[in-house]
N, CA, C and O atoms as a DFTB+ gen file, in Angstrom:
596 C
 N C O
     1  1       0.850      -1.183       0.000
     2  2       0.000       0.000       0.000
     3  2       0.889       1.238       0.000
     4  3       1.828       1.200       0.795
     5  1       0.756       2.326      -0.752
     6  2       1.749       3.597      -0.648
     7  2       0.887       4.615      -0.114
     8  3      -0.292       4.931      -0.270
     9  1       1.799       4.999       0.526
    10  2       0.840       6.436       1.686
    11  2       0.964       7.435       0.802
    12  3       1.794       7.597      -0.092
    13  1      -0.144       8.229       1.217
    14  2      -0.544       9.479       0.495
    15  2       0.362      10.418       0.578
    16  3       0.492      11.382      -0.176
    17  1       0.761      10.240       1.158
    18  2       2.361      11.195       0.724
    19  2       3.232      11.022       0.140
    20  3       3.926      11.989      -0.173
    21  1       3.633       9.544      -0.319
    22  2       4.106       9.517      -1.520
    23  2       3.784       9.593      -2.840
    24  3       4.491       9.873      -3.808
    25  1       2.263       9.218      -2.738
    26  2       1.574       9.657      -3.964
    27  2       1.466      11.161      -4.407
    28  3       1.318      11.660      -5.523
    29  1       1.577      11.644      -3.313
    30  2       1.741      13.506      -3.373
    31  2       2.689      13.595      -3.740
    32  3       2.641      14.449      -4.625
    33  1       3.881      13.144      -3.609
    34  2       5.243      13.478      -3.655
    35  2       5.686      12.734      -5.497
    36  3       6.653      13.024      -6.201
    37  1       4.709      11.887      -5.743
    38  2       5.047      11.482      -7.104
    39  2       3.960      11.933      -7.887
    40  3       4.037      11.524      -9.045
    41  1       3.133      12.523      -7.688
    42  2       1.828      13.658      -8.390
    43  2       2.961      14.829      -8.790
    44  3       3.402      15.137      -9.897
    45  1       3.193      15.244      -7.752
    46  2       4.499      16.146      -8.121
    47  2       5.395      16.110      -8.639
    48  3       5.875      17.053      -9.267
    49  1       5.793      15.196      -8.541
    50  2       7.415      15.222      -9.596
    51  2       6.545      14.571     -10.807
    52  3       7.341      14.011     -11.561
    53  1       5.534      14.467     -11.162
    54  2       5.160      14.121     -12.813
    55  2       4.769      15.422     -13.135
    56  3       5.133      16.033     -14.139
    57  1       3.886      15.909     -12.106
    58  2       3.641      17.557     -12.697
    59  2       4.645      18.499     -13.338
    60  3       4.567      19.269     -14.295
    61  1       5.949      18.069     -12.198
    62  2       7.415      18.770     -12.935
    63  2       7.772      18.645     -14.288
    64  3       7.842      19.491     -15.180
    65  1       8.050      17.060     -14.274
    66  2       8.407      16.339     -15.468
    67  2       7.686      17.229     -16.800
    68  3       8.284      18.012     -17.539
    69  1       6.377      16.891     -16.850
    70  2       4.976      17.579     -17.539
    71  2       5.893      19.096     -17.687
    72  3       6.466      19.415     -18.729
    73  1       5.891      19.672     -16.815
    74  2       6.277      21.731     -17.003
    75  2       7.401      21.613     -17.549
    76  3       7.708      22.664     -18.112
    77  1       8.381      20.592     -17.674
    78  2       9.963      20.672     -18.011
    79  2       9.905      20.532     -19.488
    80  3      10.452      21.310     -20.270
    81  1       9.060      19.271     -19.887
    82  2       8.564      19.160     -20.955
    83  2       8.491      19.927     -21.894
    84  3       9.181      20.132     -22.892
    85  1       7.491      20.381     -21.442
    86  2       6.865      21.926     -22.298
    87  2       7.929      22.974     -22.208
    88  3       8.083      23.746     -23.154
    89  1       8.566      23.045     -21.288
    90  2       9.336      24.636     -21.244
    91  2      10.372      24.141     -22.215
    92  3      10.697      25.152     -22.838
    93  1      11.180      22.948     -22.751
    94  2      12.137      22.741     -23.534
    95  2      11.642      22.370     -24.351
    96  3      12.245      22.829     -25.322
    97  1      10.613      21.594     -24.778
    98  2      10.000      21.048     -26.017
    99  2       8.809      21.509     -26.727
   100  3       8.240      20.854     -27.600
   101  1       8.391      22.887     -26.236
   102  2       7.451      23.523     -26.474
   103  2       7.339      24.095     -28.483
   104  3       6.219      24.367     -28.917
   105  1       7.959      24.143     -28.963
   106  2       8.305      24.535     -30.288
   107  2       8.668      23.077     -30.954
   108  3       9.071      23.076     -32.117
   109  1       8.540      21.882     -30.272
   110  2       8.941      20.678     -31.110
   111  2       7.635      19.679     -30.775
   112  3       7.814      18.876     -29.859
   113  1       6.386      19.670     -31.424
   114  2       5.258      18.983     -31.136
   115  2       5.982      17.365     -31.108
   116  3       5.749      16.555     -30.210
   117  1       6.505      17.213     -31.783
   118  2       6.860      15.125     -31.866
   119  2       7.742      15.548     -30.677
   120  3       7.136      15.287     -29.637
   121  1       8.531      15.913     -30.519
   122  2       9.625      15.461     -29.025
   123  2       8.695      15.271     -27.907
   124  3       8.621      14.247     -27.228
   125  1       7.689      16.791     -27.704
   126  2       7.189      16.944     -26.742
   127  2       6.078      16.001     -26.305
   128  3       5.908      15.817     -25.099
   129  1       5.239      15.334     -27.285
   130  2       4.435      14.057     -27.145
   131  2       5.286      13.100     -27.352
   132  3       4.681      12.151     -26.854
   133  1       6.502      12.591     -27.831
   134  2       7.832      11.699     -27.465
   135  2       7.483      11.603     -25.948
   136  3       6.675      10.743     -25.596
   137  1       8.116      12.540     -24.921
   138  2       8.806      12.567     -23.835
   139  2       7.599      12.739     -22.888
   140  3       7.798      12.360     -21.735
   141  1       6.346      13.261     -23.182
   142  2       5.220      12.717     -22.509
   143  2       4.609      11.185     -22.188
   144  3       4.125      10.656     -21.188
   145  1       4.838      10.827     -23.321
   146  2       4.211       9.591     -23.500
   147  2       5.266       8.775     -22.565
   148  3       4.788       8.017     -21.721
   149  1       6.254       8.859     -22.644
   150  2       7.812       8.197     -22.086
   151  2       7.329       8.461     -21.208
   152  3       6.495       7.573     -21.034
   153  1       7.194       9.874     -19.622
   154  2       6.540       9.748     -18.574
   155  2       5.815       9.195     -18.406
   156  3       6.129       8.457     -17.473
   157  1       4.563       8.936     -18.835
   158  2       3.394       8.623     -18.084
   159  2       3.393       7.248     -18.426
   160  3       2.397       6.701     -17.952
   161  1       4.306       6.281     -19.227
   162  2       4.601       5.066     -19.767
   163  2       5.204       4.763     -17.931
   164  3       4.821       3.992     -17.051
   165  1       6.437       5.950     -18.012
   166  2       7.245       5.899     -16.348
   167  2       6.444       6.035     -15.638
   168  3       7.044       6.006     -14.564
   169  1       5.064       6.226     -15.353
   170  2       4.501       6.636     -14.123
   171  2       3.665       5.284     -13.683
   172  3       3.479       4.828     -12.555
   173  1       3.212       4.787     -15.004
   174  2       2.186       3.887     -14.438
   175  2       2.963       2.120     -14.855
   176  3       2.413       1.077     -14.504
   177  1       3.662       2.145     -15.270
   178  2       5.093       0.884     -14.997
   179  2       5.888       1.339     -15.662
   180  3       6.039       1.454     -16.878
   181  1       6.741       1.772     -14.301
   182  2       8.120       1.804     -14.697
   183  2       9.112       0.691     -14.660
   184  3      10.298       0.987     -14.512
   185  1       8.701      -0.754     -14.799
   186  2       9.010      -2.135     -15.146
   187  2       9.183      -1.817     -17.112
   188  3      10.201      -2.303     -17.604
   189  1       8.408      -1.201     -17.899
   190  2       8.640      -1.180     -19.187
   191  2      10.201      -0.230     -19.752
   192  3      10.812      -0.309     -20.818
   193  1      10.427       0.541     -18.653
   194  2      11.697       1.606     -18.634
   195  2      13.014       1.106     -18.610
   196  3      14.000       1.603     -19.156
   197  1      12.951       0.136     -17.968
   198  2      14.546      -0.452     -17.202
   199  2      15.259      -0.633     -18.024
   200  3      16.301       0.007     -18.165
   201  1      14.753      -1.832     -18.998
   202  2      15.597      -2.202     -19.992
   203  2      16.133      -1.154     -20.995
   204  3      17.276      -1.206     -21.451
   205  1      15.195      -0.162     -21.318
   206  2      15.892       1.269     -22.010
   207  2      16.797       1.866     -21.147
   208  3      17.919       2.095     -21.598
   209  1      16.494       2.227     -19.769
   210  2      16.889       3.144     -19.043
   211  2      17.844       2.435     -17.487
   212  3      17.650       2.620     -16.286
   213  1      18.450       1.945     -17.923
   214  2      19.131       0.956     -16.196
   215  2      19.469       1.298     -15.440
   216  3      19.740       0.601     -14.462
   217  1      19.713       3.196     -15.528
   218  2      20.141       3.488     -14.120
   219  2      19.035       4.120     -13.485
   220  3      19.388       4.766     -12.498
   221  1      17.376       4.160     -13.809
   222  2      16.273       3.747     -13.107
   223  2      16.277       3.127     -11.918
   224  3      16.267       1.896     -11.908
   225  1      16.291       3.846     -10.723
   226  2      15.991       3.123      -9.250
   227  2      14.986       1.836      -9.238
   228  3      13.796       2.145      -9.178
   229  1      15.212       0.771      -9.276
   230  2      14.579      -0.382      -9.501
   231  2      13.379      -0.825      -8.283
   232  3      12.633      -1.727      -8.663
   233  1      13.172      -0.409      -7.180
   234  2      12.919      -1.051      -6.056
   235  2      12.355      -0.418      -5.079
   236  3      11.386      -0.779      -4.411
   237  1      13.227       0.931      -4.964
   238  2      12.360       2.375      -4.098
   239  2      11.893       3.368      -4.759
   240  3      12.557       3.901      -5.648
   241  1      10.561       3.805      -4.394
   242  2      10.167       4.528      -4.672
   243  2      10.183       6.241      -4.916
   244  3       9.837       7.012      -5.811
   245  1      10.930       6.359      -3.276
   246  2      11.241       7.383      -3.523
   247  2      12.671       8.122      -4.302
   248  3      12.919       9.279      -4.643
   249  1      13.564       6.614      -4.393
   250  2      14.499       6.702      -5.713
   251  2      13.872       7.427      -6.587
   252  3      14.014       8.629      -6.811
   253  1      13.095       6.587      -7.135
   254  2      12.220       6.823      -8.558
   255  2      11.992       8.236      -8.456
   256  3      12.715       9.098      -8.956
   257  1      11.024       8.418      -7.829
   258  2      10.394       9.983      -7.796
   259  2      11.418      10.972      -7.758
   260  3      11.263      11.977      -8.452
   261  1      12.597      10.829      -6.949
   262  2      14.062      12.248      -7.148
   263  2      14.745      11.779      -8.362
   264  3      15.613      12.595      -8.672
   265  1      14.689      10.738      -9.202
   266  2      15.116      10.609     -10.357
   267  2      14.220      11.189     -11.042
   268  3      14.763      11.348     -12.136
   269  1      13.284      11.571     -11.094
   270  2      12.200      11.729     -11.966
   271  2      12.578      13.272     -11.950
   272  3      12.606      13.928     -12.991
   273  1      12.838      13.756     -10.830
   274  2      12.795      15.200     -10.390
   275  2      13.854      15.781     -11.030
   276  3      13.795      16.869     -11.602
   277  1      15.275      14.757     -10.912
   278  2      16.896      15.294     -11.855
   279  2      16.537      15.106     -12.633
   280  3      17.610      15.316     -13.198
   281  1      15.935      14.858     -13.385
   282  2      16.053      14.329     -15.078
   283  2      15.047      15.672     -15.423
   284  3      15.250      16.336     -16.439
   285  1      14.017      15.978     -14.538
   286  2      12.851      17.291     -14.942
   287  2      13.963      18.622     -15.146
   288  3      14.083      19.479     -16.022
   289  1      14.882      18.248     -13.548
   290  2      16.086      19.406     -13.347
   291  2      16.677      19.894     -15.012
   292  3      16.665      20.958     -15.631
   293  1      17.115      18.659     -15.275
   294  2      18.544      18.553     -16.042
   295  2      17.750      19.154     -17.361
   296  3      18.417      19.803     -18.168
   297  1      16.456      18.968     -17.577
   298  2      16.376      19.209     -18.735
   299  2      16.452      20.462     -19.150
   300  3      16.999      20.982     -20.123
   301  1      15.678      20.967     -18.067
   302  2      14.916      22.453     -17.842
   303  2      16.551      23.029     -17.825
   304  3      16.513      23.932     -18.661
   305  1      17.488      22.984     -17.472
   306  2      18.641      23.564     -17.374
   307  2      19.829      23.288     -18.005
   308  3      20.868      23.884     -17.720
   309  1      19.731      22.154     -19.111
   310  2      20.865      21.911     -20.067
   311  2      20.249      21.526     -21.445
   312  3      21.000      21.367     -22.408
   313  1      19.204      21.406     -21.537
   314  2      18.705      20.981     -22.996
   315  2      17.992      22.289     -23.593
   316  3      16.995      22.801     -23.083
   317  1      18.777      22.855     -24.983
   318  2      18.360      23.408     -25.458
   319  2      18.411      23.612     -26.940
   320  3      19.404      23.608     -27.668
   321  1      17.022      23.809     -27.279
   322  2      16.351      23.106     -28.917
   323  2      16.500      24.583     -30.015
   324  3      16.077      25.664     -29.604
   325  1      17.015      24.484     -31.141
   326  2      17.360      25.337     -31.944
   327  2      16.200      25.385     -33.376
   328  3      16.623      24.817     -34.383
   329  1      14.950      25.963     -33.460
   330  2      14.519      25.958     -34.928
   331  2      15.178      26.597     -35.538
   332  3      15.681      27.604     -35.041
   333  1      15.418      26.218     -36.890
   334  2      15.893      26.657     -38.195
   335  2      14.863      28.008     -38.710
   336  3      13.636      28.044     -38.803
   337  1      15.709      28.878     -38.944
   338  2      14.899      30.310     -39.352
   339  2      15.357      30.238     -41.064
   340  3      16.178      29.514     -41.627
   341  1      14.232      31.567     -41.726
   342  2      14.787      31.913     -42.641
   343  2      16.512      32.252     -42.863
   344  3      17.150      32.865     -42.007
   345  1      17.075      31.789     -44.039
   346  2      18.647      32.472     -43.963
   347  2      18.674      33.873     -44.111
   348  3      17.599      34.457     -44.248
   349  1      19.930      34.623     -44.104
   350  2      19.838      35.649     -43.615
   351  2      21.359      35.940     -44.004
   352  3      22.159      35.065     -44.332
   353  1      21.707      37.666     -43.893
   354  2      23.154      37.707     -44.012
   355  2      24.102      38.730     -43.113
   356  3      25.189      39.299     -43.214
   357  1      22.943      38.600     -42.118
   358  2      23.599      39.348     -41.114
   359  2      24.147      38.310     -39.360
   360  3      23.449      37.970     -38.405
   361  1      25.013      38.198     -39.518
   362  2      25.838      36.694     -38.637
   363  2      26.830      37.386     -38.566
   364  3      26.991      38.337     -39.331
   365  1      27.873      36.990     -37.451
   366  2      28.807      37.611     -37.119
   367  2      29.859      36.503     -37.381
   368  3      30.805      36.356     -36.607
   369  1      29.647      35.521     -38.762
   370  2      31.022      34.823     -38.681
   371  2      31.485      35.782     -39.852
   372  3      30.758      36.605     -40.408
   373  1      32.880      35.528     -40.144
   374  2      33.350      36.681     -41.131
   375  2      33.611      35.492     -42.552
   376  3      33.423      34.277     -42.614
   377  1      33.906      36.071     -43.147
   378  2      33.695      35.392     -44.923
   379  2      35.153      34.071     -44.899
   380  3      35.389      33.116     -45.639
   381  1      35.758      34.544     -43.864
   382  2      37.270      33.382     -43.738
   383  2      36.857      32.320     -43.199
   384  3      37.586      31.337     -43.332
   385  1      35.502      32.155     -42.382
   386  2      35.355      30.912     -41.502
   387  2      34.658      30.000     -42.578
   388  3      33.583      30.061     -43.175
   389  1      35.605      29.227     -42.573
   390  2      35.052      28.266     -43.909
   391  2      34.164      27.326     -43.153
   392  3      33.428      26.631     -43.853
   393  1      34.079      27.141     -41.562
   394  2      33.068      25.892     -41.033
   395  2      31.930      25.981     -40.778
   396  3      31.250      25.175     -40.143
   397  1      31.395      27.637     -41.566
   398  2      30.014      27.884     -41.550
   399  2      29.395      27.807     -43.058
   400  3      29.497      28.544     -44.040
   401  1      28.365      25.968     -42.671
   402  2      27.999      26.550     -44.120
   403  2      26.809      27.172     -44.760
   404  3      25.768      27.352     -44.128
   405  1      26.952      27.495     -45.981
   406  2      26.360      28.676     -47.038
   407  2      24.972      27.742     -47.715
   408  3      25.115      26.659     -48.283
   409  1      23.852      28.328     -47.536
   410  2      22.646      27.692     -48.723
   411  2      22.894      27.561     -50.036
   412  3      23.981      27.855     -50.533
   413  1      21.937      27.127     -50.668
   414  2      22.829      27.100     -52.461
   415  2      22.123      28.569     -52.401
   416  3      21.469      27.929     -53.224
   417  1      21.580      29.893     -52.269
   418  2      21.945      31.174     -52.529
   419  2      23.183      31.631     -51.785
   420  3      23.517      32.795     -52.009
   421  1      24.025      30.834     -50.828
   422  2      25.484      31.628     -50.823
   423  2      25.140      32.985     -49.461
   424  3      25.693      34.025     -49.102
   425  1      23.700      32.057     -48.990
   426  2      23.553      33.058     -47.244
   427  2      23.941      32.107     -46.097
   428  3      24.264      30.940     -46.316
   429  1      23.897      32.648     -44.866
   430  2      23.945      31.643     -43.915
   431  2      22.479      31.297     -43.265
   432  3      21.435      31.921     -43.456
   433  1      22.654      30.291     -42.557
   434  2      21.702      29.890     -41.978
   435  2      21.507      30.783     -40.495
   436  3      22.427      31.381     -39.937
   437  1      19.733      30.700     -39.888
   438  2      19.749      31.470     -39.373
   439  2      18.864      30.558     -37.984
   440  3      17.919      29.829     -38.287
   441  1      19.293      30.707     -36.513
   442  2      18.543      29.538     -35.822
   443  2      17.922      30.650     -34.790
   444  3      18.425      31.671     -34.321
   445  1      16.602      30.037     -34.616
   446  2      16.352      30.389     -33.159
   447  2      16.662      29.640     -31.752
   448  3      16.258      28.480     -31.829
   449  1      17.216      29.912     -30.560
   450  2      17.491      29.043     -30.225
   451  2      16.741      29.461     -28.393
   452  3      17.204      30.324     -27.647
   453  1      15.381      28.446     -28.047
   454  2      15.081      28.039     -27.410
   455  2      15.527      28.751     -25.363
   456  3      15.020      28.320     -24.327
   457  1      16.502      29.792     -25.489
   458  2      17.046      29.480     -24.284
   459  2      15.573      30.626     -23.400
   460  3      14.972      31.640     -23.756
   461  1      15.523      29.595     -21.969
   462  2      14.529      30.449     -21.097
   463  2      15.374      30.800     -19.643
   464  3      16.591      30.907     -19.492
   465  1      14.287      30.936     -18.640
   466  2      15.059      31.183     -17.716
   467  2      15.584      30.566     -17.127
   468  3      16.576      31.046     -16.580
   469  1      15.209      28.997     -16.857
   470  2      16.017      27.702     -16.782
   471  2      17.162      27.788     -17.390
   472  3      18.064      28.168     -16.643
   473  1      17.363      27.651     -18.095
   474  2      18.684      27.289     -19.422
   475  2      19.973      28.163     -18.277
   476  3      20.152      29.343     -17.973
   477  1      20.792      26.615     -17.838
   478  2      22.128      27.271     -17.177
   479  2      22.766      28.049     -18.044
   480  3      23.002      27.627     -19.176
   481  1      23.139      29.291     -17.651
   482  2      24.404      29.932     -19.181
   483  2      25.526      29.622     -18.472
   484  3      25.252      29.525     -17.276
   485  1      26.529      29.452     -18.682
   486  2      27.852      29.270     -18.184
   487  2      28.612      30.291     -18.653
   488  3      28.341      30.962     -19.650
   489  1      30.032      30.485     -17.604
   490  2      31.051      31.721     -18.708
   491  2      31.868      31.273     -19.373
   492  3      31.644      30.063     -19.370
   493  1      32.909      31.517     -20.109
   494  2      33.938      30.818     -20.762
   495  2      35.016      31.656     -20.041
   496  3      36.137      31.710     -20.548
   497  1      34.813      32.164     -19.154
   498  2      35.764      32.323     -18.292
   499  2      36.425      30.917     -17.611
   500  3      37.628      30.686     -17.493
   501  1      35.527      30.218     -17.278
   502  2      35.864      29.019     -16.060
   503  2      36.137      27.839     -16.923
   504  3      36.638      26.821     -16.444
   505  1      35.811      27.947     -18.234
   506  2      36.250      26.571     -18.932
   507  2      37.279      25.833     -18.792
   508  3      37.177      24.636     -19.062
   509  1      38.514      26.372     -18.336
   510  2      39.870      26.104     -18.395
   511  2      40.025      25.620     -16.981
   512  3      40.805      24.677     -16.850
   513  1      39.454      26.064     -15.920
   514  2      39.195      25.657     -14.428
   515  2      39.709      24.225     -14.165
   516  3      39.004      23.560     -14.925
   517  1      40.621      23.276     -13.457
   518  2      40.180      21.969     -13.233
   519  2      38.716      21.861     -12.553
   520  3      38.160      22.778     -11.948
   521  1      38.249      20.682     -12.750
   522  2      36.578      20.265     -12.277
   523  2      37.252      20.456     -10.677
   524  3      38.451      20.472     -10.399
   525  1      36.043      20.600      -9.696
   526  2      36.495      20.618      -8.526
   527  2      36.451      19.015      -8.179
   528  3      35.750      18.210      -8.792
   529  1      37.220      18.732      -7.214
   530  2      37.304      17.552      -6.584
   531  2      38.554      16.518      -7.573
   532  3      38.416      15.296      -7.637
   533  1      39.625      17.189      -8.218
   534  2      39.990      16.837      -8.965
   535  2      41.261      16.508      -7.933
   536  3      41.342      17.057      -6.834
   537  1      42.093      15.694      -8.346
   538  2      43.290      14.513      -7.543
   539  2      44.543      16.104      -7.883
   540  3      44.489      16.668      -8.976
   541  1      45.182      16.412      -7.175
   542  2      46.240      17.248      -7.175
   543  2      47.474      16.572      -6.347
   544  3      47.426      16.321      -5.143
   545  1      48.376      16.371      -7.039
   546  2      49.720      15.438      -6.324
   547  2      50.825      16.647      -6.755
   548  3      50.896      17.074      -7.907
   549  1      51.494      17.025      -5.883
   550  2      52.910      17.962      -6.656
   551  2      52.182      19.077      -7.285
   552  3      51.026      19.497      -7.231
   553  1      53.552      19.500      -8.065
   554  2      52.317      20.659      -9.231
   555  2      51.467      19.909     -10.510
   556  3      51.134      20.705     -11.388
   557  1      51.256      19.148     -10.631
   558  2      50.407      18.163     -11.289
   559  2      49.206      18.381     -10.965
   560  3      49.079      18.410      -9.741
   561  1      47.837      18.625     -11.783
   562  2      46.955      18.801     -11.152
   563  2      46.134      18.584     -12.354
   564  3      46.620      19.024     -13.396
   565  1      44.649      17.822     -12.453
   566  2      43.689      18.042     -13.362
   567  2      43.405      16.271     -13.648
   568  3      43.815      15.509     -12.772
   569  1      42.869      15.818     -14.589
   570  2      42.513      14.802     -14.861
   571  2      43.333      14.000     -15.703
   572  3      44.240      13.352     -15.182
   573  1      43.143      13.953     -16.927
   574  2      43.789      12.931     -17.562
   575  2      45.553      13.298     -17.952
   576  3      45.959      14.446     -18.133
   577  1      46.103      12.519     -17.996
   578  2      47.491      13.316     -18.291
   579  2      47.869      14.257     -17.622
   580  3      48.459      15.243     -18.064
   581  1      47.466      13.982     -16.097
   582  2      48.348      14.728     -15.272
   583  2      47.573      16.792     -15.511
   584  3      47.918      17.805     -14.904
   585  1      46.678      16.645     -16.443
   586  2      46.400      18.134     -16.485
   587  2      47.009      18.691     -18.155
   588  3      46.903      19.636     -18.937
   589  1      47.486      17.751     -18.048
   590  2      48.233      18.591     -19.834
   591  2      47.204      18.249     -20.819
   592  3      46.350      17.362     -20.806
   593  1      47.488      19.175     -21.689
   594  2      46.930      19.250     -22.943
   595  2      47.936      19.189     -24.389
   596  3      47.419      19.257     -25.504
């Protein structure tokens, strides 16, 4: 029997799931009924998930439900969907960057891109940062190869 508080507590994290949905997949009708259907497939047996998905909490419940909740997290804050706009010729790559390419009229392509208030921005200040929690021995420091590049 599951107490009503966990059923509250997993009413909720599908409601999330549901708002995360929409806030990233809102401009993509097939993803967004994709990744619905995938929930509520997860809500009412999540026995059909495992074999797609294995690192699915198998056994507890309230596993399940804070997995349900990171994955609502992660989306809402790292997935972000780009429509294709009319081309256009105002872009700020310059005529030397040969890895942007040109339509057969010889414009560039032009995207909209999805970001809300979720959407982590990061700086490119910190890119170069070692990750924290990283092994430091001597002046050696960083991950693979000792930190070198």
């Amino acid at each position: 029997m599951v107490s009503n508080e966990l059923r509250r507590k997993a009413l909720s994290a599908y409601k999330e799931a549901l708002r995360a949905t929409n806030i990233v997949f809102k401009h993509d009708e097939q993803l967004l009924q994709k990744s619905r259907t995938l929930i509520r497939t997860g809500m009412t047996d999540p026995t059909l998930l495992y074999a797609q998905f294995p690192k699915i909490p198998k056994d507890n419940a309230e596993e399940q439900i804070q997995h349900l909740l990171d994955v609502s997290n992660f989306l809402k804050s790292n997935i972000v969907q780009g429509t294709s706009k009319k081309t256009g010729t105002d872009v700020s790559a310059s005529e030397n960057n040969k890895s942007v390419q040109k339509d057969t009229n010889g414009e560039l392509p032009v995207y909209h891109l999805n970001i809300h208030k979720h959407t982590e921005l990061g700086d490119n200040e910190s890119i170069n940062d070692p990750p924290k929690g990283t092994l430091k021995v001597g002046n050696v420091s960083g991950g693979c190869c000792g930190g070198r590049r």
